[in-house]
MARBA-3410 file (N, C-alpha, C, O; in Angstrom, 1 decimal):
200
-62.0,72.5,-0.9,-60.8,72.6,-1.7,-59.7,71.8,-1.0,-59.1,70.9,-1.6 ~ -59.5,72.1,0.1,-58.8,71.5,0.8,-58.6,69.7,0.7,-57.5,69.1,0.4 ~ -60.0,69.2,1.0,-60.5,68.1,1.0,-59.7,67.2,-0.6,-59.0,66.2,-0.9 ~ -60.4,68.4,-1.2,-60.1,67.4,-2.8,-58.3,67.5,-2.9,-57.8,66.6,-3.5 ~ -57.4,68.5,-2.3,-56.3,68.7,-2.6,-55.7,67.2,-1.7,-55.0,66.5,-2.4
-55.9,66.8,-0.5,-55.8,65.7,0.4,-55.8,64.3,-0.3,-54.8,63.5,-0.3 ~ -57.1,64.1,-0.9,-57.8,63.0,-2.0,-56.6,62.9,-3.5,-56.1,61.8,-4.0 ~ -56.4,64.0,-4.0,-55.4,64.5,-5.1,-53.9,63.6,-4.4,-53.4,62.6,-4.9 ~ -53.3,64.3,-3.2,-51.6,63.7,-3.2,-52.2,62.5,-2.3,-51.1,62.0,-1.9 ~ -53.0,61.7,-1.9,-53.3,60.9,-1.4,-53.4,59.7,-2.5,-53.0,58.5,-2.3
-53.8,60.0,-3.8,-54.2,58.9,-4.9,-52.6,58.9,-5.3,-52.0,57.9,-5.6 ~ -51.9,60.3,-5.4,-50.2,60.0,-6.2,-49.6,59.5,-5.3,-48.6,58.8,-5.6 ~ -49.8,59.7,-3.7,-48.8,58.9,-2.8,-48.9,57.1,-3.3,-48.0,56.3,-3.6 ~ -50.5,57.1,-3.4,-50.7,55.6,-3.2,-50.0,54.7,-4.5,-49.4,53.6,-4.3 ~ -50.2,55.2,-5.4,-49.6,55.3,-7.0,-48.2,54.8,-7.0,-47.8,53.7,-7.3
-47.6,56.0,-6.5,-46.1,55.5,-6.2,-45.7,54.3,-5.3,-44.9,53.6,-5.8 ~ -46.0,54.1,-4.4,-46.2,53.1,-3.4,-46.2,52.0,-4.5,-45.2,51.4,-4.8 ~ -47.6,51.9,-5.0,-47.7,50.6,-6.0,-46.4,50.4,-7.0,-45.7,49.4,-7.1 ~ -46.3,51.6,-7.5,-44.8,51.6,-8.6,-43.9,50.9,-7.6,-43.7,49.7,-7.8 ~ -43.0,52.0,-6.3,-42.0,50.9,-6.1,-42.5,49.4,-5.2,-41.6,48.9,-4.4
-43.6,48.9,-5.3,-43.8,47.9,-4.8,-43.6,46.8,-5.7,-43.2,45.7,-5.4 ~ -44.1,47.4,-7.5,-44.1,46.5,-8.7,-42.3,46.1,-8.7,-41.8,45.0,-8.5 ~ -41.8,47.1,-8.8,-40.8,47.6,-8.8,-40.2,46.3,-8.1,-39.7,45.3,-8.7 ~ -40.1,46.3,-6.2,-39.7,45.3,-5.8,-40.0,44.2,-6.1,-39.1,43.4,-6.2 ~ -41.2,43.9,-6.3,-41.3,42.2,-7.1,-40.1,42.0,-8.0,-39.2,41.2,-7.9
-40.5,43.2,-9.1,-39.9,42.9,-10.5,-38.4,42.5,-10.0,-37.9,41.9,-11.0 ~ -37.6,42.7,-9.0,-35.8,42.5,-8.9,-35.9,41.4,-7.7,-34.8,41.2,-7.0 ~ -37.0,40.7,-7.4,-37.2,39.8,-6.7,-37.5,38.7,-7.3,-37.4,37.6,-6.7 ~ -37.8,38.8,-8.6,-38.6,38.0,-9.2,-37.4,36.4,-9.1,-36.2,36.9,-9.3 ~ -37.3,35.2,-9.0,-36.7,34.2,-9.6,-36.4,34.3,-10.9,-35.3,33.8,-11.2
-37.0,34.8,-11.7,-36.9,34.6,-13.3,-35.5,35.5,-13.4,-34.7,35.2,-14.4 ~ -35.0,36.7,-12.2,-34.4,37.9,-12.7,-32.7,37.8,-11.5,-31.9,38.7,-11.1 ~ -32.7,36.2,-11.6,-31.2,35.4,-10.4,-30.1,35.5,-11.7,-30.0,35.3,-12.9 ~ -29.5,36.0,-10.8,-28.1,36.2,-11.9,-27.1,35.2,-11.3,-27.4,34.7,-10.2 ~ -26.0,34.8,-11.9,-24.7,33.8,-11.5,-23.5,34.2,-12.1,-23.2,34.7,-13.2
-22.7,33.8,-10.7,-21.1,34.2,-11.0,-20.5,33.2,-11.9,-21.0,32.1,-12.1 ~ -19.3,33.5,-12.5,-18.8,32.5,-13.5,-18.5,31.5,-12.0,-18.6,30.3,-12.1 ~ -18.3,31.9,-11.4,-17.3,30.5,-10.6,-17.4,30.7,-9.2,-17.1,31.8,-8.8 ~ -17.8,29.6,-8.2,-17.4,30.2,-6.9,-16.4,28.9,-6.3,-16.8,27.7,-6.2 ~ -15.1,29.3,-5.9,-14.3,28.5,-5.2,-14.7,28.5,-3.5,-14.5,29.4,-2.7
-15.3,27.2,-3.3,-15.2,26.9,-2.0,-13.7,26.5,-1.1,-13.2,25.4,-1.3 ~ -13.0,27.2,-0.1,-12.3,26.4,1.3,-12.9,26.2,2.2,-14.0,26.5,2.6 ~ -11.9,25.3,2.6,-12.2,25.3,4.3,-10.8,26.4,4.7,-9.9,26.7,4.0 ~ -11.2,26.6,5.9,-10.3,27.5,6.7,-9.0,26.7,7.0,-9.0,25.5,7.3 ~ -7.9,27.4,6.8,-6.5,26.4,7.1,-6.3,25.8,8.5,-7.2,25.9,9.3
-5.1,25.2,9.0,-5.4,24.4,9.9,-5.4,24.9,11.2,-4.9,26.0,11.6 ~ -6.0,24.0,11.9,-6.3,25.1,13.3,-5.2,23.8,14.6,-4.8,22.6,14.6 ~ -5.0,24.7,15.4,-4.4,23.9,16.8,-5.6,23.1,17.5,-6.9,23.3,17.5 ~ -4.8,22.0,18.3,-5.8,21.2,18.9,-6.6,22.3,20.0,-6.2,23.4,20.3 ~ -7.3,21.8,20.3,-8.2,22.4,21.4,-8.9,23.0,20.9,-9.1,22.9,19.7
-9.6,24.4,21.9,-10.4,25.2,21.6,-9.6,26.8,21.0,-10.1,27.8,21.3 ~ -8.8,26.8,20.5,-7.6,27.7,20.6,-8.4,28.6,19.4,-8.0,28.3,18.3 ~ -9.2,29.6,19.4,-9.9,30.4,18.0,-9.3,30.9,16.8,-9.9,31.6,16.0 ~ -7.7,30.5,16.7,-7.0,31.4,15.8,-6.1,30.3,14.8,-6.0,29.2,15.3 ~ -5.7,30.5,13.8,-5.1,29.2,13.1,-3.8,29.0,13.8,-3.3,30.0,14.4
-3.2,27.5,13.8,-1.7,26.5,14.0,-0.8,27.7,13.0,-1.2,28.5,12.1 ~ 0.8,27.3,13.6,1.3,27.9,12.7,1.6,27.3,11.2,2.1,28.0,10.4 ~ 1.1,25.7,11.0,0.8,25.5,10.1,-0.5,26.3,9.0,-0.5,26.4,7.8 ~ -1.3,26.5,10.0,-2.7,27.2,9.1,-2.4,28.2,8.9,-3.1,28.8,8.1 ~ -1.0,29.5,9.5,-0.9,30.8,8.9,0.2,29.8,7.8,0.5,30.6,6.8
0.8,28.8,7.7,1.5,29.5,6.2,0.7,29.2,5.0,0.7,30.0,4.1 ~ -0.4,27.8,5.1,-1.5,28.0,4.3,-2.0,29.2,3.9,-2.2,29.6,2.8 ~ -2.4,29.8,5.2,-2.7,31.3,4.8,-2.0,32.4,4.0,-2.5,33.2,3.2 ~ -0.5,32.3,4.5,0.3,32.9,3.5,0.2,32.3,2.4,-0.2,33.1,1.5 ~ 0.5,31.0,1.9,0.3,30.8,0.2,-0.8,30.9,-0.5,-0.7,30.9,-1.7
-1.8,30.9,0.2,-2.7,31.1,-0.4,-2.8,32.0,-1.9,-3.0,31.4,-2.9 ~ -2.6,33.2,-1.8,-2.4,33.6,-3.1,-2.0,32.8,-4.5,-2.3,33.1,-5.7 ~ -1.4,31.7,-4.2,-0.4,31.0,-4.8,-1.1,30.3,-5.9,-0.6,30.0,-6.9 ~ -2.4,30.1,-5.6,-3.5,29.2,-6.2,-3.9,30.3,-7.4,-4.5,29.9,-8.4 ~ -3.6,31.5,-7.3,-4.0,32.0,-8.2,-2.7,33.1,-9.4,-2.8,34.1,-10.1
-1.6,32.2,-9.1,-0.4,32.5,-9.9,0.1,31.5,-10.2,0.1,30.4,-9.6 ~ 1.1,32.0,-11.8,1.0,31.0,-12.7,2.8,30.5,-12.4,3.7,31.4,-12.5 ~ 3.1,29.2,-12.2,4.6,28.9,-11.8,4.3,27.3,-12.0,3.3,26.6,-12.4 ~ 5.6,27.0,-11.7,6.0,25.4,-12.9,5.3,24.2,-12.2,5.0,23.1,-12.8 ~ 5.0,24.4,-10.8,3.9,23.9,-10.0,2.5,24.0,-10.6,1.6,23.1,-10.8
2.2,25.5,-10.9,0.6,25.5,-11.5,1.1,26.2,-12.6,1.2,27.4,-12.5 ~ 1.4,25.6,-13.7,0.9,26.0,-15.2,-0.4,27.1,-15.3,-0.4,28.3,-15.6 ~ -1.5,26.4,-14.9,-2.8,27.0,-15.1,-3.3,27.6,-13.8,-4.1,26.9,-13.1 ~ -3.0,28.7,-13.5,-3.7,29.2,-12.0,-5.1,29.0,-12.0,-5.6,29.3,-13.1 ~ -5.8,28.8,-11.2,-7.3,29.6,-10.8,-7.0,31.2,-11.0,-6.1,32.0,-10.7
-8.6,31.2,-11.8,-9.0,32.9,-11.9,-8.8,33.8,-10.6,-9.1,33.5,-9.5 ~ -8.4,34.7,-10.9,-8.4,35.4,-9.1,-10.0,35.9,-8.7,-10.9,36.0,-9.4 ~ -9.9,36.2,-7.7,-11.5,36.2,-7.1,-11.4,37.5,-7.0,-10.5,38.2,-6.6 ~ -12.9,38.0,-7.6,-13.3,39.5,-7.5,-13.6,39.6,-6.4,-13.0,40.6,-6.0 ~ -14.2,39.0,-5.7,-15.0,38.9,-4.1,-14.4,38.2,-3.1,-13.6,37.3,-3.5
-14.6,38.2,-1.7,-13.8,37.3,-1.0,-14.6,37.3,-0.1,-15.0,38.4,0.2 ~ -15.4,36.0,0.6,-16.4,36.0,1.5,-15.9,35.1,2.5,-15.3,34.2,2.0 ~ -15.9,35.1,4.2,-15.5,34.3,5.2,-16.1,34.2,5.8,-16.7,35.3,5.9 ~ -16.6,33.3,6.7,-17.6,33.4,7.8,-17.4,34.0,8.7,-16.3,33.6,9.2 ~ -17.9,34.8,9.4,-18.2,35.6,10.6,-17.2,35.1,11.7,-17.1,34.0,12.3
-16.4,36.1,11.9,-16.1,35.6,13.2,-17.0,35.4,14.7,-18.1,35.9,15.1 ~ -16.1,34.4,15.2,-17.4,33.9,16.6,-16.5,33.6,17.6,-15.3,33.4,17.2 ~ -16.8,33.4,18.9,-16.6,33.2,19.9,-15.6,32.1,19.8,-14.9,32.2,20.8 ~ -15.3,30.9,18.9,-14.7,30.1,19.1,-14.0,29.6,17.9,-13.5,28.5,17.8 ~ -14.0,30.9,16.9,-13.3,30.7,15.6,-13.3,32.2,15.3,-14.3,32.9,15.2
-11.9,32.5,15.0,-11.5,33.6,14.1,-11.1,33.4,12.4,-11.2,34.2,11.5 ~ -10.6,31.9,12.3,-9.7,31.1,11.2,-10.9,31.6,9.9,-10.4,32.0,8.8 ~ -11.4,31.6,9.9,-12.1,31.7,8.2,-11.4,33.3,7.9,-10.6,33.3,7.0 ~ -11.5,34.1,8.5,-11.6,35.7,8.0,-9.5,35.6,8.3,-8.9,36.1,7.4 ~ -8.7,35.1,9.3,-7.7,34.7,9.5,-7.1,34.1,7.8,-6.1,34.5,7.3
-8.0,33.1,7.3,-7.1,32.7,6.4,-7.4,33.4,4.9,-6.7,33.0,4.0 ~ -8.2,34.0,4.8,-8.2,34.5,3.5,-7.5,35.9,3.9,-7.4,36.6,2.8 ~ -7.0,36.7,4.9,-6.5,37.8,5.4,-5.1,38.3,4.3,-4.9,39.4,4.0 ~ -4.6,37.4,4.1,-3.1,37.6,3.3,-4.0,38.2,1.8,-4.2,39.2,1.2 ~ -4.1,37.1,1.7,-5.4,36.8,-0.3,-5.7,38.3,-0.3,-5.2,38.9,-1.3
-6.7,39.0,0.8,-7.5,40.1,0.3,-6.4,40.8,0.8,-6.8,41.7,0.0 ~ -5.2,41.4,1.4,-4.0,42.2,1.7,-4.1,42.6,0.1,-4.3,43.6,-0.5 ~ -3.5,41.0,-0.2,-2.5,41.3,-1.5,-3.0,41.7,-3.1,-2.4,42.2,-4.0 ~ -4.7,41.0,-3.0,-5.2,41.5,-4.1,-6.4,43.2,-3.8,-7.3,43.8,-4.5 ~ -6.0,43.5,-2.7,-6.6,44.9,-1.9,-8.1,44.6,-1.9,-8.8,45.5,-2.4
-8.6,43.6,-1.4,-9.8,43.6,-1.9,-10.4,43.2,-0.4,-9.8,42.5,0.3 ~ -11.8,43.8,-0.1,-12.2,43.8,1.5,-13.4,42.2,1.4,-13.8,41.5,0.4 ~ -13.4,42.0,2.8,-13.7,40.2,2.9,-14.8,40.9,3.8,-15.0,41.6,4.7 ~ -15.6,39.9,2.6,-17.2,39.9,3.5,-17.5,39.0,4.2,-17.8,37.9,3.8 ~ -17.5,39.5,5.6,-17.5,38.4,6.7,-18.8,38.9,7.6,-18.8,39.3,8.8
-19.9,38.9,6.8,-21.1,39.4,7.1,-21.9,37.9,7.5,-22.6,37.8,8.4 ~ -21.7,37.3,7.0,-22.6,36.1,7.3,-22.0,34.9,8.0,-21.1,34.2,7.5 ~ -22.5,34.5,9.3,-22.1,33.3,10.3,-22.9,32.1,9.7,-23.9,31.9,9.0 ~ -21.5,31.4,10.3,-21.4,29.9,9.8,-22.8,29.2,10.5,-23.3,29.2,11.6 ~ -23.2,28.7,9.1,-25.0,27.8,9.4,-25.8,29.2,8.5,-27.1,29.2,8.3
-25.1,30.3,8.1,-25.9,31.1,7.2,-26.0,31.1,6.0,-25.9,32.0,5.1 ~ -26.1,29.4,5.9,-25.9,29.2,4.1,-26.9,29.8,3.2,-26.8,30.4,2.1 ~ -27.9,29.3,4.1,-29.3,30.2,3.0,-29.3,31.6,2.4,-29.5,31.8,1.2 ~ -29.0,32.5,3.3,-28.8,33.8,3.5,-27.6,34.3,2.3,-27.8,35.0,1.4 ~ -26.3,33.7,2.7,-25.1,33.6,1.5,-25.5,33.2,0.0,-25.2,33.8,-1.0
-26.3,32.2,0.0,-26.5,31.9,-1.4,-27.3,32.6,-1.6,-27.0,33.0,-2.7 ~ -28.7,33.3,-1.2,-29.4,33.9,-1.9,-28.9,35.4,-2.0,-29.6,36.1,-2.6 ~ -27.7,36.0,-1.3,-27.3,37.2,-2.0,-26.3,37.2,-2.9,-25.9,38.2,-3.4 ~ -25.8,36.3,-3.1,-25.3,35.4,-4.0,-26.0,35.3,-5.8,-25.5,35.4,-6.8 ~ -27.2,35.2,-5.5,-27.9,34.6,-6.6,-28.7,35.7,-7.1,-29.4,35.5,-8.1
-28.7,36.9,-6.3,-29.9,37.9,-6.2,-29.4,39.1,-6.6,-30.0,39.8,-7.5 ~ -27.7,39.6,-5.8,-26.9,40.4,-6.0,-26.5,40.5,-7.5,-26.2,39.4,-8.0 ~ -26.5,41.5,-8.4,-26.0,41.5,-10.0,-24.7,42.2,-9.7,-24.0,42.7,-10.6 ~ -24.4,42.3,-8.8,-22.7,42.5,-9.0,-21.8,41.6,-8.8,-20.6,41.7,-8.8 ~ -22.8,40.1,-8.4,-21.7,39.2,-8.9,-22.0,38.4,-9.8,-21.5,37.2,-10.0
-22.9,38.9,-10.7,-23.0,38.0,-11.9,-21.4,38.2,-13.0,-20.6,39.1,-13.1 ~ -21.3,36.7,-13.8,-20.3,36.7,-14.2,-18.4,36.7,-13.5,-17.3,36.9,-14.1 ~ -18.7,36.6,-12.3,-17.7,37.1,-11.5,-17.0,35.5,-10.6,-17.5,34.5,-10.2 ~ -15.7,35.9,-10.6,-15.1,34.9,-9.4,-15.6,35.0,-7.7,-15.3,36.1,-7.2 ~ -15.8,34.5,-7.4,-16.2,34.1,-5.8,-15.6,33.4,-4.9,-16.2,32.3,-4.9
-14.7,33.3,-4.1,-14.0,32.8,-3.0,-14.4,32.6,-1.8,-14.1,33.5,-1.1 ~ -15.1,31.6,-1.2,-16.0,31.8,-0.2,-14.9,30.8,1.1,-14.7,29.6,0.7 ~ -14.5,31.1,2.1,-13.8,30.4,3.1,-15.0,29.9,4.2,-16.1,30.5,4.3 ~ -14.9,29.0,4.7,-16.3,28.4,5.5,-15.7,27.3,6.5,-14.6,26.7,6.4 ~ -16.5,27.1,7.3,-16.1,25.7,8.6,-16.5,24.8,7.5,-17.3,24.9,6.6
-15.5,23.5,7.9,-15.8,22.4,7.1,-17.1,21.6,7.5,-17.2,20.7,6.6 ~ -17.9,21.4,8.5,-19.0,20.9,8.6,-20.2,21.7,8.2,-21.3,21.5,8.7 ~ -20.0,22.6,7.4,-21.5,23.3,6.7,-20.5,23.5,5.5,-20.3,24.7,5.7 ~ -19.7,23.2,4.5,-19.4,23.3,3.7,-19.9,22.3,2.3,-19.5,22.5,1.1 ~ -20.5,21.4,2.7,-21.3,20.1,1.9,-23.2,21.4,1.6,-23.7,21.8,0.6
-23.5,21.6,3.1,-24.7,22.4,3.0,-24.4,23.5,2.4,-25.5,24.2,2.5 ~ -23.5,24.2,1.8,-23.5,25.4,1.3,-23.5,25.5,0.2,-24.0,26.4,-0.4 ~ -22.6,24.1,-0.4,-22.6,23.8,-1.6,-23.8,23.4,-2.3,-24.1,23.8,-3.4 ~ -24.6,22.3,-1.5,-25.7,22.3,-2.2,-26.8,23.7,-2.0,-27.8,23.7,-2.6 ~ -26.4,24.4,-1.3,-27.9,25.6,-1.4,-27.1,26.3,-2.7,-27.7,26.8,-3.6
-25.7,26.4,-2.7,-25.1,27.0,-4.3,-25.5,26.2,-5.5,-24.9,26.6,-6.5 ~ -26.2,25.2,-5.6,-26.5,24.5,-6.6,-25.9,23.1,-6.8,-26.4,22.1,-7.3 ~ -24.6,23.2,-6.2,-23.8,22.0,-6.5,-24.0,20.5,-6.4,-24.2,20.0,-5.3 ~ -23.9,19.6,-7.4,-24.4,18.4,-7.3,-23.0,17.4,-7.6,-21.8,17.7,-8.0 ~ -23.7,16.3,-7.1,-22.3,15.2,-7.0,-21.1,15.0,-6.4,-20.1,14.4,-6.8
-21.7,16.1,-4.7,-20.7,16.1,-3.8,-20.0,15.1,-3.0,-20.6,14.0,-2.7 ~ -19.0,15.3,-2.6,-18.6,14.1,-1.7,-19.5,14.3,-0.7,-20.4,15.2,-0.7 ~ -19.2,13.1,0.5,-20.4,13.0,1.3,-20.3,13.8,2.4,-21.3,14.2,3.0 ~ -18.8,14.4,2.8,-18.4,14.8,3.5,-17.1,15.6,3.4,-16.3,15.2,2.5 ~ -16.5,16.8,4.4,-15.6,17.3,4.0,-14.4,16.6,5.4,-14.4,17.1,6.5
-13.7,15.8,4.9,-13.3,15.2,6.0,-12.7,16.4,7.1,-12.4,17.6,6.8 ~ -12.6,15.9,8.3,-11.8,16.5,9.8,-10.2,17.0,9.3,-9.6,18.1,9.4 ~ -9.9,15.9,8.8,-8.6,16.3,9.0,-8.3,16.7,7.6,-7.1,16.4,7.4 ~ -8.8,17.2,6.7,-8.4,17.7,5.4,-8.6,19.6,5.1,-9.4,20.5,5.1 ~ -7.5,19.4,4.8,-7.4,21.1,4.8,-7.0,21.5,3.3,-7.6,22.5,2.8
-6.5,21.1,2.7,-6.1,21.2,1.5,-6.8,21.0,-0.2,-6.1,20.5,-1.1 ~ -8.1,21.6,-0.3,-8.9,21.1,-1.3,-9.5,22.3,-1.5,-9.7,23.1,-0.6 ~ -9.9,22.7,-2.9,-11.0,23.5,-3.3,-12.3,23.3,-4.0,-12.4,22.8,-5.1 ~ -12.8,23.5,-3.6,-14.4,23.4,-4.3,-14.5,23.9,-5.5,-14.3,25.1,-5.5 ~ -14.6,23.5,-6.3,-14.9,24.8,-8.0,-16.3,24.3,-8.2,-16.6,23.1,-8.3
-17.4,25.6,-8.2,-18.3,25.1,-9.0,-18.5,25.9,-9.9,-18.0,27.0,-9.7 ~ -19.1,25.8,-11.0,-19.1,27.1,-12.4,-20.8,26.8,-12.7,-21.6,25.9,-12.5 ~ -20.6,28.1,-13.2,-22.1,28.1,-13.7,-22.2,28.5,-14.9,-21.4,29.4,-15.2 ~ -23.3,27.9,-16.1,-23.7,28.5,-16.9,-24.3,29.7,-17.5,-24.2,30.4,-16.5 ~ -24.7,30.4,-18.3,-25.3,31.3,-18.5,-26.8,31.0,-18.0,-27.4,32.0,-17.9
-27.4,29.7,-17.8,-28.7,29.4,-17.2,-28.7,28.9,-15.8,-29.4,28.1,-15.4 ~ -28.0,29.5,-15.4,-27.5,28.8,-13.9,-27.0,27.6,-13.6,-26.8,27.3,-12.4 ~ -26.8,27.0,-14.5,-26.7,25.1,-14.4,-25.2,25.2,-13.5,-24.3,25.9,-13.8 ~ -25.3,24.2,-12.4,-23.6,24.6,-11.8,-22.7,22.8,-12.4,-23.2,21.7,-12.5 ~ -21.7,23.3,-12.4,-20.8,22.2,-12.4,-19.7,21.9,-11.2,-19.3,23.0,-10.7
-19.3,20.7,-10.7,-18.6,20.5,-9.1,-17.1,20.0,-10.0,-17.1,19.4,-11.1 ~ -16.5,20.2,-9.5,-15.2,19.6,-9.3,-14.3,20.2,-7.6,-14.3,21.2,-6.8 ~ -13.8,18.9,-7.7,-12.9,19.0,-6.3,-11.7,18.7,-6.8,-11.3,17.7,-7.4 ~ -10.8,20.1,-6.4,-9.4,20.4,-6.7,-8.4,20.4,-5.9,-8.8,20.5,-4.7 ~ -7.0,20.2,-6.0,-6.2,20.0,-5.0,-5.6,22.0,-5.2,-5.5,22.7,-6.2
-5.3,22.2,-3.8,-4.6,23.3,-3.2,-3.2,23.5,-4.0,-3.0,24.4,-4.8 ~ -2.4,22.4,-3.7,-1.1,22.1,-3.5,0.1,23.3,-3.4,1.0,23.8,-4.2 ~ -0.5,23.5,-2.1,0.0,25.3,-1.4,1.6,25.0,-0.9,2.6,25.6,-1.2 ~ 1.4,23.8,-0.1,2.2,23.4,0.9,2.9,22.1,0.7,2.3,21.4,-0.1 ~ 4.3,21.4,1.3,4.9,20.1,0.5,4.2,19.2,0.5,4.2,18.2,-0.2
2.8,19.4,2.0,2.3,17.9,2.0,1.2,17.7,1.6,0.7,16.6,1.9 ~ 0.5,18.6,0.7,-0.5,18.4,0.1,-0.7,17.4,-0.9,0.2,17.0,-1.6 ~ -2.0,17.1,-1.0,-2.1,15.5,-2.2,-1.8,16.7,-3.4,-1.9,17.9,-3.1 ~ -1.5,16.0,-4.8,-0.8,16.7,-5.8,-2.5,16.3,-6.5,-2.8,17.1,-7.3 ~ -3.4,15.4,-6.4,-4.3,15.0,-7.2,-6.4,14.9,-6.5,-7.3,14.5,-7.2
END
């Protein structure tokens, strides 16, 4: 009796097992990638020469205007959408500036900065990105080092990039949008946070 009762929860353990194993396929599946309406790429605002890990006090007023991009005044007629999400790269040993500059942004729209993933973790960002259904349909703000900012873009889909995100440019935003089928679209936008930013 015993024997058969063992054989009995042993066949419904295994059962279940299979279920949530189907289960995980099925929200794994590619067929089942969701997309945000939009994700805005930065680079982090400006930093001091050397190895100094914290932004110039130029890069904290960038940082302060920031919000700016997403209110409407006689400079921007048309703001950018405000970002449901706010993602920064990981602080490290030799940069604090990404989670530094979006710090004001998420103050003021109360919203917490996912600084879960280090810079060179593009793969990782985009596929929770593309996998996550709480950000489908949603704004995205992603702050990043400018030399993995070309690679990020392309693992987010983006095509027709510049070749590079120049050294000395701090003032640009990435927009890419997506369709309802994932299809992404690029444009490169000006900031124009600060007096000396290009207007175009």
């Amino acid at each position: 009796m015993f024997r058969d009762e063992v054989v009995v929860w042993g066949c419904i353990l295994f059962g279940f097992a299979a279920v949530l194993a189907g289960a995980f396929a099925y929200e794994q599946s590619p067929d089942q990638e969701t997309y945000p309406a939009r994700i805005l790429l930065i680079r982090h605002a400006e930093k001091p020469d050397g190895d100094e890990a914290h932004l110039s006090e130029q890069g904290k007023k960038r940082a302060e205007a920031l919000p700016g991009l997403f209110e409407k005044s006689d400079r921007r007629p048309e703001p950018m959408p405000t970002p449901d999400f706010i993602f920064a790269a990981k602080d490290g040993k030799h940069s604090h500036r990404s989670t530094e500059t979006v710090a004001p942004l998420a103050a003021k729209l109360k919203l917490p900065v996912n600084s879960r993933f280090e810079n060179e973790g593009e793969v990782k960002l985009a596929r929770e990105i593309f996998t996550n259904r709480q950000y489908a349909g949603k704004t995205l703000l992603i702050c990043w080092h400018h030399g993995n900012l070309k690679e990020l873009a392309t693992r987010l889909r983006a095509t027709d990039l510049p070749d590079t995100w120049k050294d000395s440019v701090f003032d640009r935003v990435w927009e890419i949008t997506y369709d309802e089928n994932g299809k992404a679209t690029f444009h490169n936008l000006p900031q124009r946070l600060l007096e000396k930013d290009s207007t175009r």
